[in-house]
N, C-alpha and C positions, 0 to 999 in steps of 0.2 A: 581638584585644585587646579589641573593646568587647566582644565574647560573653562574656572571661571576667569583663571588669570588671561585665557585668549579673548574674553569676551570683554572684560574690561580693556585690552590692550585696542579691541574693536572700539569701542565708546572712545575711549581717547583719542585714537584716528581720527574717528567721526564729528567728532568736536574739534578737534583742530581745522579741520578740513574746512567745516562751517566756519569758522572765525578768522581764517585766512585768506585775505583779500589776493595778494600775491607775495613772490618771495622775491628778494630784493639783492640782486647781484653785479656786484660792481667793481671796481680796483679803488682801491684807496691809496693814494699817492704819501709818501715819508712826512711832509708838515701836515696833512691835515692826521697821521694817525698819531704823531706827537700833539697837537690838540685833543682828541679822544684822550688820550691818555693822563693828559695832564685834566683837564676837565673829571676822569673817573675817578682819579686820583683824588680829587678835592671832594668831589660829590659823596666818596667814597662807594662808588659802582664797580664789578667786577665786569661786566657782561657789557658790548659795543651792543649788541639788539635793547639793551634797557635802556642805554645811553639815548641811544636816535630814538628810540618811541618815548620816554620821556622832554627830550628837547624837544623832539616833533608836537606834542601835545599841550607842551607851554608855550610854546610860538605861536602856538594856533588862536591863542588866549588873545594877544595887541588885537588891538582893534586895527582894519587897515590901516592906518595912515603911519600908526608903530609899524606895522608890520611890511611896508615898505620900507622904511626909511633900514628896519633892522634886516632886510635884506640888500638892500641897495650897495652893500661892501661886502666885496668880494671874502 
């Protein structure tokens, strides 16, 4: 049983590994994590990593000229 539990706990390593581009470390400043918050709040998200890779993933969606304008403010 542990053999095969270390061997799956290998695979999963191994797959993350591949599927991680980089890891992403940063300060977050008191308004923008009162945004996170109020935003998981509504969306009903528990987790900041689902938060940013689902906004990341529908902002990606505007076509440039959205997706300038919706980053153009701060």
């Amino acid at each position: 049983m542990r053999e095969m539990r270390a061997r799956q706990k290998m695979r999963d390593e191994e797959r993350e590994a591949r599927l991680t581009a980089f890891t992403l470390n940063m300060p977050v400043y008191h308004a923008t994590a009162d945004c996170m918050a109020h935003i998981k709040e509504v969306a009903g998200l528990d987790e900041n990593a689902d938060l940013l890779t689902r906004a990341i993933h529908n902002i990606s969606r505007l076509d440039d000229e959205a997706l300038r304008a919706f980053l153009a403010e701060p």
